[in-house]
C-alpha positions as CSV (number, residue, x, y, z in Angstrom):
1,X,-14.9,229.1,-48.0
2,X,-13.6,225.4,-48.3
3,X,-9.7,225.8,-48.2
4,X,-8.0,224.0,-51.0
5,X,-5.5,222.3,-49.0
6,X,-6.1,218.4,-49.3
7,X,-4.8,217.9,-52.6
8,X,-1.5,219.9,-51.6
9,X,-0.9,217.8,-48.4
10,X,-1.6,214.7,-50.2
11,X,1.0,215.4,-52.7
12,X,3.7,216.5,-50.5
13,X,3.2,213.8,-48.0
14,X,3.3,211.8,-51.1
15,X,6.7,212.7,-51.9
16,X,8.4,213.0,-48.9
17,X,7.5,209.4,-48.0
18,X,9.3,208.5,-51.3
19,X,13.1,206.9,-50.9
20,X,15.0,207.7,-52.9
21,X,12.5,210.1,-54.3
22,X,10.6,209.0,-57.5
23,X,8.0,207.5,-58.7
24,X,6.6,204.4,-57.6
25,X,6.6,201.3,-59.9
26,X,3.4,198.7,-60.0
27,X,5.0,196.6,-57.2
28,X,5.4,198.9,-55.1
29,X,9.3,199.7,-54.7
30,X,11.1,202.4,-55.4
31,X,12.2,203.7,-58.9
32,X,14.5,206.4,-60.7
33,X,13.3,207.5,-63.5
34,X,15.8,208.4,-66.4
35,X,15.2,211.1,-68.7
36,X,16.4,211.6,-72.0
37,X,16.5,215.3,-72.9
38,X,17.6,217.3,-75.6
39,X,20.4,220.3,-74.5
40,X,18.8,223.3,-76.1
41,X,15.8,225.4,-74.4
42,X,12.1,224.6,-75.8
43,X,11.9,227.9,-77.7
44,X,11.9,227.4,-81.0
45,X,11.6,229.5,-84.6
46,X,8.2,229.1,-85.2
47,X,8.6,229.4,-89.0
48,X,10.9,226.8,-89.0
49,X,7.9,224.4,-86.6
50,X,5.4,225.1,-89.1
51,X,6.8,224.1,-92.0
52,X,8.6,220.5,-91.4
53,X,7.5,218.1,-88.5
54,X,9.9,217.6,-86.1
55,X,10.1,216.5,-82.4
56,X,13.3,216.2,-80.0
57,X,16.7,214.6,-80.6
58,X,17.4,212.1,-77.8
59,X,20.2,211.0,-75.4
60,X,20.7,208.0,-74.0
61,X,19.7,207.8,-70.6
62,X,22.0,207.3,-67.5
63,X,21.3,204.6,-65.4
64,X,22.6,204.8,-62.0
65,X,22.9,201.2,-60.1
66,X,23.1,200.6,-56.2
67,X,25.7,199.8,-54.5
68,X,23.9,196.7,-53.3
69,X,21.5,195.8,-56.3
70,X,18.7,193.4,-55.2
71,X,17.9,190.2,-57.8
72,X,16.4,191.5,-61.1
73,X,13.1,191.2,-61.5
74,X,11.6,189.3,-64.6
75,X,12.4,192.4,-67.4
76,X,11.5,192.4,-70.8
77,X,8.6,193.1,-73.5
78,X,7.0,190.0,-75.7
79,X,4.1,190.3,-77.6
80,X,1.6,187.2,-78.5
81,X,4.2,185.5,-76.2
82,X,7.4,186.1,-78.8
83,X,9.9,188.8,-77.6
84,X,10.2,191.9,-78.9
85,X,13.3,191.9,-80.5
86,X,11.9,189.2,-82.8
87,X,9.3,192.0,-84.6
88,X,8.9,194.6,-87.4
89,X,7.5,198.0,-87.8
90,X,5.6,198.1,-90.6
91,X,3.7,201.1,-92.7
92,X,3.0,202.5,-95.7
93,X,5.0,203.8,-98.6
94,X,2.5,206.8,-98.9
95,X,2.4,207.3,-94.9
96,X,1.9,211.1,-94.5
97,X,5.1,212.6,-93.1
98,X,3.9,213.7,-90.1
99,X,3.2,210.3,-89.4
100,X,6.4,208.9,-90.2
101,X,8.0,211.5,-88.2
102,X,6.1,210.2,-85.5
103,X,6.8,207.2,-85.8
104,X,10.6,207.5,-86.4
105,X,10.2,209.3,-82.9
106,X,8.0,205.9,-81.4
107,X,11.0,203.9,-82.4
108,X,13.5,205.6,-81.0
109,X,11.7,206.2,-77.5
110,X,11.0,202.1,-78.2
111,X,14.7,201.6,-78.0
112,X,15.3,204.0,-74.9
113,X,13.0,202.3,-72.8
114,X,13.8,198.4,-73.7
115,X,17.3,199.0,-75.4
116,X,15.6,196.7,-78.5
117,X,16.0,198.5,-81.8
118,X,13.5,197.9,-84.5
119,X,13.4,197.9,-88.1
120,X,10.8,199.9,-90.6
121,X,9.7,198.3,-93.5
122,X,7.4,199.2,-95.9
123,X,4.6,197.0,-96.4
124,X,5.2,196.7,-99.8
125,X,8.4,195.7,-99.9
126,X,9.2,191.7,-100.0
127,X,11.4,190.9,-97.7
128,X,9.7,188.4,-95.6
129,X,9.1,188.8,-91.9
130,X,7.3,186.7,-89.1
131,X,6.4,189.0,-85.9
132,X,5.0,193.0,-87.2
133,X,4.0,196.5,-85.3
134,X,2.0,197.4,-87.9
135,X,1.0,201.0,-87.8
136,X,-1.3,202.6,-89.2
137,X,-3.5,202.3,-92.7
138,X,-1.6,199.2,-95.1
139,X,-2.0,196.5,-96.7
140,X,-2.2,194.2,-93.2
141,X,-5.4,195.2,-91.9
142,X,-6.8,192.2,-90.9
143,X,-10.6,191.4,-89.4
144,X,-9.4,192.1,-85.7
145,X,-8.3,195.2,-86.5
146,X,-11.2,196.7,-88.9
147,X,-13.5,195.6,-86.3
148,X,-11.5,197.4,-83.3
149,X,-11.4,200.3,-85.2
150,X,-15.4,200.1,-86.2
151,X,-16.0,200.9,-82.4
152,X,-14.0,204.4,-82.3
153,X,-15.2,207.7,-82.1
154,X,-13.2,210.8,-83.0
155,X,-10.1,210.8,-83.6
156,X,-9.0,207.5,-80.9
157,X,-7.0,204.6,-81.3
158,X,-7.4,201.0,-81.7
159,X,-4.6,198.4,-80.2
160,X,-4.9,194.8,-81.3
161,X,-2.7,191.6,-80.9
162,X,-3.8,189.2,-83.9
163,X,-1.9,186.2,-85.3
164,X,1.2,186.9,-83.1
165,X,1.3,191.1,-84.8
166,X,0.8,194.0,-82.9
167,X,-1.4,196.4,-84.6
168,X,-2.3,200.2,-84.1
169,X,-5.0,201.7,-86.2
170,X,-7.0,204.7,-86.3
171,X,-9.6,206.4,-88.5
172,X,-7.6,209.6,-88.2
173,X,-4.0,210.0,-88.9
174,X,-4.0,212.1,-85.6
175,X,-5.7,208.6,-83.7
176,X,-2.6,206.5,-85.5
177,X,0.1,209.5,-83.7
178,X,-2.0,209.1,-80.3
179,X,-1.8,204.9,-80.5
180,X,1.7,205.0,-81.1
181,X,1.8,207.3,-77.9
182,X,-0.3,205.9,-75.5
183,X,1.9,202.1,-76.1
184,X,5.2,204.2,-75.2
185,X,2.9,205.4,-71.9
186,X,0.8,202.9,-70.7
187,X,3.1,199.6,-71.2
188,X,7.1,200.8,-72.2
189,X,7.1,203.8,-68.8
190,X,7.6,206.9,-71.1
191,X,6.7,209.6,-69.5
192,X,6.3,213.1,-71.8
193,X,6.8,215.1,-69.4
194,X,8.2,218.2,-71.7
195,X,9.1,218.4,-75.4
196,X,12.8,218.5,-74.1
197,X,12.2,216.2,-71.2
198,X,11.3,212.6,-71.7
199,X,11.4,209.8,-68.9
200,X,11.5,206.3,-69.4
201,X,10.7,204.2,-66.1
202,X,12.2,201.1,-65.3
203,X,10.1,198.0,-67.0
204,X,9.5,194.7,-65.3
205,X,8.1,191.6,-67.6
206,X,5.5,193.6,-70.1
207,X,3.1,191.3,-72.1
208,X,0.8,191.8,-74.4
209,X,-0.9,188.5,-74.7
210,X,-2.7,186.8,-78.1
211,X,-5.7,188.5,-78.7
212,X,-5.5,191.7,-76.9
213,X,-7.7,194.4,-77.5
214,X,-7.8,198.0,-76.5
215,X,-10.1,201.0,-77.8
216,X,-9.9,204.3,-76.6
217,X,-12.1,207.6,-77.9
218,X,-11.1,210.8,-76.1
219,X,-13.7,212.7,-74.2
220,X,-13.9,215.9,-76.2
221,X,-14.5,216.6,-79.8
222,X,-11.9,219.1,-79.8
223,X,-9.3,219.8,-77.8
224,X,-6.6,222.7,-78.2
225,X,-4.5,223.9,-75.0
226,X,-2.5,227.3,-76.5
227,X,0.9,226.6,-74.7
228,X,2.8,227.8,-77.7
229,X,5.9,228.8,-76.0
230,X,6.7,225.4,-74.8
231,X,5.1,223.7,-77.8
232,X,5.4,225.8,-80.5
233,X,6.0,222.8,-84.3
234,X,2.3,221.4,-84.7
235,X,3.6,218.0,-84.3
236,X,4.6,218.8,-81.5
237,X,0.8,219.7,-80.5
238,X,-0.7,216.1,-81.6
239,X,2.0,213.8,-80.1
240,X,2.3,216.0,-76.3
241,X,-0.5,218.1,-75.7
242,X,-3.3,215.8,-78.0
243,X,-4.3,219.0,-79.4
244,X,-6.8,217.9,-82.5
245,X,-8.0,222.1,-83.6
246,X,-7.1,225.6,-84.9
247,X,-3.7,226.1,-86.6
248,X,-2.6,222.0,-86.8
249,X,-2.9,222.0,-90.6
250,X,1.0,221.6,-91.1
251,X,1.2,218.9,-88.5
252,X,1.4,216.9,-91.6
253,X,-0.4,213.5,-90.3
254,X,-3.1,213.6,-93.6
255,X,-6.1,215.0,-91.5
256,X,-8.6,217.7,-91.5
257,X,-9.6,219.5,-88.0
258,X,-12.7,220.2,-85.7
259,X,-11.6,223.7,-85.9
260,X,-9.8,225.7,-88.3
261,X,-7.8,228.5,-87.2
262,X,-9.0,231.7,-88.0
263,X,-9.4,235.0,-85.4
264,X,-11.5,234.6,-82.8
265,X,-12.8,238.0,-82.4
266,X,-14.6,238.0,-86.0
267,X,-17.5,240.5,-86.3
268,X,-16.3,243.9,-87.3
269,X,-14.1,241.6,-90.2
270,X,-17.3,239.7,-90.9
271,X,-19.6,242.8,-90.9
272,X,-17.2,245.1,-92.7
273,X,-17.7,247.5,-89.7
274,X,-14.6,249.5,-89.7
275,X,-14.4,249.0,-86.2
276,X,-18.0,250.5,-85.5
277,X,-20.6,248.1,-83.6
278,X,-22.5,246.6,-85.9
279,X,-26.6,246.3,-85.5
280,X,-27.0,243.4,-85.5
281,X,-31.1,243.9,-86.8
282,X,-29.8,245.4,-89.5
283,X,-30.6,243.7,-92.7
284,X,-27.7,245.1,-94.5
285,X,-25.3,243.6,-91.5
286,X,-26.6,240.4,-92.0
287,X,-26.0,240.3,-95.5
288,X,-23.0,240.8,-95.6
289,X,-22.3,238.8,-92.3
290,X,-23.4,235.9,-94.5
291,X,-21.7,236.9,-97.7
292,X,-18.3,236.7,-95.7
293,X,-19.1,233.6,-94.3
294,X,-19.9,231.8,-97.3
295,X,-17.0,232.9,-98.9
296,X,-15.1,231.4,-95.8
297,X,-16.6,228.0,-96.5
298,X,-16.3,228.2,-100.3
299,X,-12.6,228.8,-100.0
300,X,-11.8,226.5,-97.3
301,X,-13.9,223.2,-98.9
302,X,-13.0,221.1,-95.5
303,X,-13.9,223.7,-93.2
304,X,-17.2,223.1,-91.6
305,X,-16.6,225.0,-88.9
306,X,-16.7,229.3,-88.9
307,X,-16.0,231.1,-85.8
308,X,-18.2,234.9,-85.0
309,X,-17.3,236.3,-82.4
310,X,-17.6,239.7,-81.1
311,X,-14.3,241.8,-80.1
312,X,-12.7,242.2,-76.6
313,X,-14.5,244.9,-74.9
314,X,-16.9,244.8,-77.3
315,X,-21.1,245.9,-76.1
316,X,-23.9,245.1,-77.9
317,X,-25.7,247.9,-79.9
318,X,-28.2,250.0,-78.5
319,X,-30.7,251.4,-80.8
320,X,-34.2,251.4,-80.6
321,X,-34.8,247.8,-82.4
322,X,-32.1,245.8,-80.4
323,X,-33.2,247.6,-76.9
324,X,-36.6,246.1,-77.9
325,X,-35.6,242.8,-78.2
326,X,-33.0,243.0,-75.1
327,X,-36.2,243.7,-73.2
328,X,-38.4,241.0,-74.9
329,X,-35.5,238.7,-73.7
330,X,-34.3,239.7,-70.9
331,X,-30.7,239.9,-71.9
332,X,-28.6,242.4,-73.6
333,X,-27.1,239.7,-75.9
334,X,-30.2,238.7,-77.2
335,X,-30.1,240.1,-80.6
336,X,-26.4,238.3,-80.7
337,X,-27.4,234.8,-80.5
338,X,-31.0,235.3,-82.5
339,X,-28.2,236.7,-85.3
340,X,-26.2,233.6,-84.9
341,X,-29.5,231.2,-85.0
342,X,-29.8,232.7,-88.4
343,X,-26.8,232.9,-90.1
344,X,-26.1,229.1,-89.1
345,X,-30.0,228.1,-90.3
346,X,-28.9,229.6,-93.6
347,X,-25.9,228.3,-93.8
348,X,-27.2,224.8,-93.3
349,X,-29.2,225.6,-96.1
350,X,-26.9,226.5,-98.5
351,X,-24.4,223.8,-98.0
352,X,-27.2,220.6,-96.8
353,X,-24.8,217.8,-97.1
354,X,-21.5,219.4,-95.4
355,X,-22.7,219.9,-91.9
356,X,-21.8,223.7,-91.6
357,X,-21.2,224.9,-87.9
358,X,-20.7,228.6,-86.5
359,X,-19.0,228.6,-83.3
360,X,-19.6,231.7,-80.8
361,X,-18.4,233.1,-77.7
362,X,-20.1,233.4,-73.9
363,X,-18.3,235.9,-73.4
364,X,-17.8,239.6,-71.9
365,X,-21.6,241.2,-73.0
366,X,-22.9,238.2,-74.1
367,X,-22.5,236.2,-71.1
368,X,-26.2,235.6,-69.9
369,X,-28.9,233.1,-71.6
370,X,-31.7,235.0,-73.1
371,X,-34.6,233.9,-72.1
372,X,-38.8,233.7,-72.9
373,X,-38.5,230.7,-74.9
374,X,-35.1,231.7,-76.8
375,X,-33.6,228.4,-78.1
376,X,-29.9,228.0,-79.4
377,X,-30.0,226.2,-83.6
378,X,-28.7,223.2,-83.7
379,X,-25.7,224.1,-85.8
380,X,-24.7,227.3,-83.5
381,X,-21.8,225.8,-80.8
382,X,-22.0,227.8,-77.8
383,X,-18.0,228.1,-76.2
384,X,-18.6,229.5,-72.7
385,X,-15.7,231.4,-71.5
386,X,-14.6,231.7,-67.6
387,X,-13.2,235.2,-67.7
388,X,-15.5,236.2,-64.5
389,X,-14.4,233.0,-63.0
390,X,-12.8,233.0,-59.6
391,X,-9.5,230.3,-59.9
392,X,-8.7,229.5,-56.9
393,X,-11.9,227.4,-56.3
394,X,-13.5,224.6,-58.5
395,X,-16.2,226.4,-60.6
396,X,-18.6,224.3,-59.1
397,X,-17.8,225.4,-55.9
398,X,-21.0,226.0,-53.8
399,X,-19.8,229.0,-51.5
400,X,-17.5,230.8,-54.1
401,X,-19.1,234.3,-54.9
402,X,-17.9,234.5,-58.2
403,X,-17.9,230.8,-59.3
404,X,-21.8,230.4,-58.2
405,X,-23.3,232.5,-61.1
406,X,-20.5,231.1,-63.5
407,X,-21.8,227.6,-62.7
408,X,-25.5,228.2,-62.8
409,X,-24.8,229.9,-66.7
410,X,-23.0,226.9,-67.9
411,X,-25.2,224.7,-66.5
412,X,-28.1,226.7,-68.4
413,X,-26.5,226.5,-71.5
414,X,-25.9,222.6,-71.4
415,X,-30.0,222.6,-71.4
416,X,-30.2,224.3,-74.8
417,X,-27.1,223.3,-76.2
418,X,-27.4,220.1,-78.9
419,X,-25.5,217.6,-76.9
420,X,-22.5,218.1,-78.8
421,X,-22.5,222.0,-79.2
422,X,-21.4,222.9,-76.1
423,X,-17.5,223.9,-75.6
424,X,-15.5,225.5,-73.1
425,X,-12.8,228.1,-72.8
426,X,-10.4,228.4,-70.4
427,X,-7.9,230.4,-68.6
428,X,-5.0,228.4,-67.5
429,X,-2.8,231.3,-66.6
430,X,-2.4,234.6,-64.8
431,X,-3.7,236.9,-68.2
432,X,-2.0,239.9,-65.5
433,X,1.1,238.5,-66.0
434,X,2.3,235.4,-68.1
435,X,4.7,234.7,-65.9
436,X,3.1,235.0,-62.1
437,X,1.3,232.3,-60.2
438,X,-2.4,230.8,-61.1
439,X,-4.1,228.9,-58.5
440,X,-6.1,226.7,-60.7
441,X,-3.6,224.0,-60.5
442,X,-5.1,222.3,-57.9
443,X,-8.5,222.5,-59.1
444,X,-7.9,221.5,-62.4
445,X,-9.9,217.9,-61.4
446,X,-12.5,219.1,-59.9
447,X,-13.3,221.6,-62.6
448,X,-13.2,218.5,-65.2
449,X,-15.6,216.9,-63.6
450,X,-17.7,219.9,-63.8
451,X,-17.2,219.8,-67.4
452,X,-18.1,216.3,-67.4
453,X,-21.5,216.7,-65.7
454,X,-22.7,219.5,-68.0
455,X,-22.0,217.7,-71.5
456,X,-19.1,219.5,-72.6
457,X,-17.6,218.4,-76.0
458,X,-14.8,220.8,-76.6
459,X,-11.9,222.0,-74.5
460,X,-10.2,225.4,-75.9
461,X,-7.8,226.3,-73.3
462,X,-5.6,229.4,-73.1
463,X,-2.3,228.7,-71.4
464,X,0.5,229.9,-70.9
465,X,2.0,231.7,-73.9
466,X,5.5,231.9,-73.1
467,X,8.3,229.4,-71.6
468,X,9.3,230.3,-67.9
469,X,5.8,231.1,-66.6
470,X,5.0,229.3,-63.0
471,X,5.0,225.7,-63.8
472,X,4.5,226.2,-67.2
473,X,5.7,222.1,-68.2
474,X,3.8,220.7,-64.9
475,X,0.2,222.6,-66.2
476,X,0.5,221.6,-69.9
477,X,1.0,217.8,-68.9
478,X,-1.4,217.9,-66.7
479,X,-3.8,220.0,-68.7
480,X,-3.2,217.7,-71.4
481,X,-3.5,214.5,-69.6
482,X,-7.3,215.4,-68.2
483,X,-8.3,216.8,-71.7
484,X,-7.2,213.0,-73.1
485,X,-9.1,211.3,-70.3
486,X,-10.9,213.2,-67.6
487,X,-12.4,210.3,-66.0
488,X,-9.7,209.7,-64.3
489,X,-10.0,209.7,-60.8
490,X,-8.6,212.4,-58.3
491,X,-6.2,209.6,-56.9
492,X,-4.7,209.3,-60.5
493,X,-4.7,213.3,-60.9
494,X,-2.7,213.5,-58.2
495,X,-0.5,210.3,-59.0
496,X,0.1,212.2,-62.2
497,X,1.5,215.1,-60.4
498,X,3.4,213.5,-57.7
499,X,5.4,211.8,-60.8
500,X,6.3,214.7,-62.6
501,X,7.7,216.8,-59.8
502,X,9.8,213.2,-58.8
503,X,10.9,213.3,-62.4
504,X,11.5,217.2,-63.7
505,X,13.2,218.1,-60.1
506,X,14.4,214.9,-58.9
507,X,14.9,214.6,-55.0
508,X,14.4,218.7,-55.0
509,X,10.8,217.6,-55.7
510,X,9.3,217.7,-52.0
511,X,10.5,221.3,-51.8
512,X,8.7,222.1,-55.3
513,X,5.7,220.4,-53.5
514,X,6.1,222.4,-50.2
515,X,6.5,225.7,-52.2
516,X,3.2,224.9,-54.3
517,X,1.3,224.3,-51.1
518,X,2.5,227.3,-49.6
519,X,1.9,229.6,-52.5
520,X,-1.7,228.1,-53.2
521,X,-2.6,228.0,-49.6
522,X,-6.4,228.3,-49.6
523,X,-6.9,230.1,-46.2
524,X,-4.3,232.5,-47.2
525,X,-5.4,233.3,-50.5
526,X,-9.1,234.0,-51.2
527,X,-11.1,234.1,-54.5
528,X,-9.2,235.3,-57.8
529,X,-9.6,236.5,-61.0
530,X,-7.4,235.7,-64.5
531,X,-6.0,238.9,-63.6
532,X,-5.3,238.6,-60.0
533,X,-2.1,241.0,-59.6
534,X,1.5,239.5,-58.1
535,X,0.9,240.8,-54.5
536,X,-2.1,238.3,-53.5
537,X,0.2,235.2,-53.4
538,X,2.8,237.1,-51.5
539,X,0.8,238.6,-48.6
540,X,-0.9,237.0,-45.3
541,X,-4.3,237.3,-44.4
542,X,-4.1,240.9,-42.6
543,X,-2.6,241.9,-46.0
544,X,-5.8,241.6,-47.7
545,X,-7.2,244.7,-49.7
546,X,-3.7,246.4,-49.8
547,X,-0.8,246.3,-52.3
548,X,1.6,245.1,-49.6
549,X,3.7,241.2,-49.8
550,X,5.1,239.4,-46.5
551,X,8.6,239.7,-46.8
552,X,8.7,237.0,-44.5
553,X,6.9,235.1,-47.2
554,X,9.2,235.6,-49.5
555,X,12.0,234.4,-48.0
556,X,9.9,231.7,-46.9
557,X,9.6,231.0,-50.3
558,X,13.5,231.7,-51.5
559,X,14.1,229.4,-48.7
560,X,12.6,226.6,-50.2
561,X,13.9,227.2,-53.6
562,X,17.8,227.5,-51.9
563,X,17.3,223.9,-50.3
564,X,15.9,222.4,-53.7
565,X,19.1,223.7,-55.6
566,X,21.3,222.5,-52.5
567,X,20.6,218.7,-53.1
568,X,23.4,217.3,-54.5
569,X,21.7,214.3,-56.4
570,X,20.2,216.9,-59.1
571,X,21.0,216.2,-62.5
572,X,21.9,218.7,-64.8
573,X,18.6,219.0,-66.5
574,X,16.8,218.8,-63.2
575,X,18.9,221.9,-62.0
576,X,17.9,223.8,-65.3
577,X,14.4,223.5,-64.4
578,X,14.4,224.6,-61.5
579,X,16.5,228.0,-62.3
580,X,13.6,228.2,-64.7
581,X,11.0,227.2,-62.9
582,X,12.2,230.1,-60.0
583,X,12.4,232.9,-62.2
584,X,8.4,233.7,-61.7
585,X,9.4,234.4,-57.7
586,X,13.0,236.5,-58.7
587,X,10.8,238.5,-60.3
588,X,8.4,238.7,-57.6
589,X,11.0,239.5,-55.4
590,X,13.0,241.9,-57.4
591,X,9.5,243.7,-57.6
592,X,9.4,244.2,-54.0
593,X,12.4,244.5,-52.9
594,X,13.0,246.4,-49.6
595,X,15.2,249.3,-49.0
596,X,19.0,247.9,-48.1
597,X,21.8,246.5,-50.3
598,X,21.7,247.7,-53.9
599,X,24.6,245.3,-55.0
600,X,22.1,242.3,-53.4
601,X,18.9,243.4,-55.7
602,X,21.3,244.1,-58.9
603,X,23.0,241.2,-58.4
604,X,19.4,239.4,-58.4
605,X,18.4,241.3,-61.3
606,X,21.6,240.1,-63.2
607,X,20.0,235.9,-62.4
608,X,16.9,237.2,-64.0
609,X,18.1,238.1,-67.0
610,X,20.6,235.5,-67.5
611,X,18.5,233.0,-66.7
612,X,15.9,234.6,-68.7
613,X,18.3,234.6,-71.8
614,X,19.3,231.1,-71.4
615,X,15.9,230.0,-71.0
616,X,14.4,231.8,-73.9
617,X,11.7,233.7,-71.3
């Protein structure tokens, strides 16, 4: 098999040809990038994130010059050719709250990154002002702006410079939060790198000339990456991970979502089954399948969409009607997706005008398109999950055992699916263990692309669930840059990357990079599985097949880790992330710890927990 080693070379030689380390401006020089953080760890109370917006207190950053500085370059931010300091943010007195929390936060990270402070006005009030940001729906919309905002789809954003204002629109008040974003990102160098951890890179002369226009519509319909223990307040969600589905109700920003939460595994409930599997020929299932449904929609009036899905582990059942038509088909989940073509036709019936969808696992037993002339309804959306999926290759991958089938399915179902009912859901973790390595880091891309190619519309990604797993901060901004816009280009991917580590581990970075390449290493580590046990990323190639890890490895691994924590430009923060950030190999370590010294493993079991505690893992 292809070894998945370019990426990982690229990237380190990227960084190690970087002096001082960091990330590179557009002219080409060096940079430092300063990061504002909060103090406390990411875990939050959950109950206290759901019920009242809110996103990270901020330092001021620390700027630290050379000893020899060279001239200053041209600095400073004017829009329609007047300088910033000279404007206005304006809204609306009934902005939802979310909104305004949002955009109390886009002011603040305004005046970290150009040191100019900006008013809020209402646009009501009468006090009279020349140069305006004006955000969102008021009573400024002009011409250039309705008509930017005509050519969105989804929830995107529209930017427009008319008449000397700066305006950012949106036909969702999740597209006004994602405008406000993308202007701190693409022209005033903030860089969300973590909820606690944002950078602002040095600006040169930015300029946003008289009668600039910029439109953007993401990629995917909906989008939901399930990293709740680093992003936990809904808000939260919108503004870092551009998460638009299932559970953002009390994000507060005056919008209704793609996809509601409710339980994913929804039969038995649905069926009344009492845990039993349901036939799903049965007439009396059915009914009352639908009657649950409908009383779904009927108590959720801006729901459109209902999830069914079977239960983990679940199998289809086997009595003499549903063998029949598993034979007829071909499949044994025939009977499961000809009960889902139903439901949704009847559905659409009953409620013509609302556009009622039922959304439904590939998954487990029903994995396999049924075939002799089966169809998929128009209102059914198919979400194909990658639990058989090998990680550690592209799912595309033409030699990969497991990823060849995987492909072919997916690709079958984009030929039945309505173009827009096709989503995807993913595994972005180790299921074995939250905290252990997952090789699909450097594959993430490429399986994007893939995505791309076969029509996919939704992006339902499980990540990590708890703070302190493997590169938890690097995969959710990564994962939630290429669910924003994965057209970007490999070169851009990888840009992406090589700027994080510069900024979340400062010059320890090229050691981060070194240890990623070495723990990913595609001739040592073969094809994997979501549940690929601790061992396989700590064991060479005549280790295969047994339990054993290379002790050798390890320390090859500690090794690294000791000379990123012995640089001495570190800042504080960048020091906490790596004791974080190493806490997935302690553990490996403690796991396997040889015979010898019992003070050396207790003392290493003392780290863990400490830096377990501090860390909220």
């Amino acid at each position: 098999m292809k070894p998945l080693t370019k990426p990982l070379c690229l990237l380190l030689l990227a960084l190690t040809c970087l002096s001082p380390l960091s990330a590179c401006d557009g002219g080409g020089g060096a940079v430092t990038d300063t990061p504002t953080h909060t103090d406390t760890p990411a875990q939050s109370s959950p109950a206290q994130d759901t019920e009242s917006p809110s996103l990270p207190e901020t330092e001021s950053p620390t700027v630290t010059e050379p000893d020899t500085a060279p001239p200053a370059p041209e600095q400073g931010v004017r829009i329609g050719g007047t300088d910033l300091s000279a404007f206005t943010v304006i809204r609306s007195a009934d902005m939802p709250e979310g909104q305004v929390t949002a955009l109390e936060f886009f002011v603040e990270q305004i005046k970290e990154a150009t040191g100019v402070a900006l008013p809020i006005l209402i646009d009501s009030d009468d006090q009279a002002v020349e140069h305006e940001v004006v955000i969102g729906t008021t009573n400024r919309q002009n011409a250039a702006l309705t008509r930017a905002i005509g050519e969105i789809r989804d929830d995107g954003y529209a930017m427009v410079v008319d008449g000397g204002d700066l305006y950012i629109g949106a036909t969702t008040g999740r597209g006004v939060v994602y405008g406000m974003a993308a202007l701190l990102e693409d022209y005033f160098g903030v860089r969300f790198y973590a909820r606690d951890y944002i950078c602002h890179r040095p600006l040169g002369a930015v300029s946003l000339e008289e009668g600039f226009k910029e439109v953007f519509s993401p990629e995917f319909h909906a989008r939901r990456t399930w990293v709740d223990g680093l992003y936990a307040d809904p808000l939260e969600q919108v503004l870092f991970l551009r998460n638009n589905s299932d559970g953002l109700k009390k994000a507060k920003v005056g919008d209704t979502y793609p996809i509601r939460a409710n339980s994913n595994h929804t039969i038995h409930d649905l069926a009344k089954s009492d845990g039993q599997v349901p036939c799903l020929t049965d007439e009396a299932v059915y009914r009352q399948v639908l009657k649950s449904v409908v009383k779904k929609l009927n108590n959720n009036p801006d729901q459109n969409v209902i999830q069914v899905g079977q239960t983990d582990g679940g199998q289809p059942c086997k009595c003499e009607r549903c063998a029949a038509i598993h034979k007829e088909y071909g499949t044994d989940n025939a009977t499961w997706f000809l009960f889902l073509n139903r439901l949704a036709d009847e559905c659409a019936s009953l409620y013509p005008d609302r556009g009622v969808k039922l959304i439904t696992y590939a998954y487990q037993y029903t994995h396999g398109v049924p075939q002799n002339g089966y169809t998929v309804s128009d209102n059914v959306i198919i979400n194909f999950c990658f639990d058989k999926a090998c990680c550690n290759h592209a799912f595309d991958h033409p030699d990969c055992p497991k990823n060849t089938p995987v492909a072919a399915e997916l690709r079958e179902w984009a030929k039945l699916c309505k173009a827009e009912n096709l989503y995807v859901y993913e595994y972005a973790y180790n299921c074995g263990d939250n905290y252990l390595p997952d090789p699909s880091l450097f594959v993430m891309w490429e399986n994007f692309q893939f995505y791309l190619e076969c029509g996919v519309n939704g992006i339902l990604s499980e990540g990590i669930t708890a703070r302190g797993g493997e590169f938890d901060s690097l995969r959710a901004y990564l994962r939630s840059k290429l669910v924003w816009n994965p057209r970007m280009t490999e070169e851009e991917f990888n840009t992406l990357m090589e700027e994080f580590l510069a900024g979340y581990y400062g010059d320890a970075a090229p050691y981060m990079a070194e240890y990623l390449k070495l723990l990913c290493d595609g001739e040592r580590v073969s094809c994997t599985d979501m549940y690929t046990p601790m061992y396989t990323f700590y064991q060479t190639v005549e280790q295969r097949g047994s339990t054993a890890v290379s002790q050798e490895l390890l320390d090859q691994c500690q090794e690294l880790f000791d000379k990123a924590f012995a640089v001495e430009t570190l800042t504080e923060a960048q020091r906490e992330h790596l004791e974080c950030t190493s806490i997935h190999l302690l553990m490996v370590r403690y796991s396997y710890f040889p015979k010898g010294d019992r003070n050396e493993k207790k003392e290493l079991y003392d780290t863990i927990i400490a830096w377990r505690e501090k860390y909220g893992v």
